[in-house]
C-alpha positions in Angstrom: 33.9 -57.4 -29.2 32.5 -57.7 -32.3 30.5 -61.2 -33.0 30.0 -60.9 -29.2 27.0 -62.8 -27.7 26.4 -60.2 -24.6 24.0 -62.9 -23.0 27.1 -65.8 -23.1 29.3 -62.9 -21.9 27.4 -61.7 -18.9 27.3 -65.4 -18.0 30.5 -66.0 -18.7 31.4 -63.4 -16.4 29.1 -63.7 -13.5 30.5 -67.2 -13.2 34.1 -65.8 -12.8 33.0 -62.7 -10.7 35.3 -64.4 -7.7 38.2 -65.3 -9.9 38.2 -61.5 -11.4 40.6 -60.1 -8.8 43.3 -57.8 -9.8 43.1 -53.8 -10.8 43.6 -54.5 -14.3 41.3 -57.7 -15.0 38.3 -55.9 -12.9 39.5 -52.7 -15.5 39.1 -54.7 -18.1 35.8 -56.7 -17.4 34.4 -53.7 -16.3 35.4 -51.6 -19.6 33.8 -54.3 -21.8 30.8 -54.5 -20.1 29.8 -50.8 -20.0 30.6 -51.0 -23.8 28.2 -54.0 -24.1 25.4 -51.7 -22.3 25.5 -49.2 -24.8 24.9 -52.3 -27.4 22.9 -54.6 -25.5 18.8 -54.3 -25.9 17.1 -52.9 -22.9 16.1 -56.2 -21.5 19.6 -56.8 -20.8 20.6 -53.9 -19.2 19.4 -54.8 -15.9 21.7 -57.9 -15.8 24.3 -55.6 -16.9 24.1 -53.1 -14.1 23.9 -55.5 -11.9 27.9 -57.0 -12.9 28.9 -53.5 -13.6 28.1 -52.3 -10.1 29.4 -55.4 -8.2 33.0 -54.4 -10.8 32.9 -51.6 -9.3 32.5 -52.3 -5.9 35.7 -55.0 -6.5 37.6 -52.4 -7.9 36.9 -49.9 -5.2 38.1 -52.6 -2.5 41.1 -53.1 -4.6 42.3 -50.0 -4.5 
């Protein structure tokens, strides 16, 4: 994910949150988002947690 912008990202992925739908895309999304958290500024991380826990609350309906 290097030469990343996280902000774009986030957006990027917020805007497809109801189009993210099976195991392995929500995997996926999820995995590169709790990467970008380590990365990101504080600032950020808020937005961040907010995606990461709604990923995880898709991937524990699609199990």
């Amino acid at each position: 994910m290097n030469g990343i912008d996280p902000y774009a990202y986030m957006q990027q992925v917020a805007i497809k949150m109801d189009e993210i739908t099976s195991r392995d895309e929500i995997e996926t999304v999820l995995d590169e988002l709790e990467y970008l958290f380590e990365v990101i500024p504080p600032e950020m991380q808020d937005n961040a947690e907010k995606l990461i826990s709604l990923l995880r609350k898709k991937l524990a309906d699609a199990a």
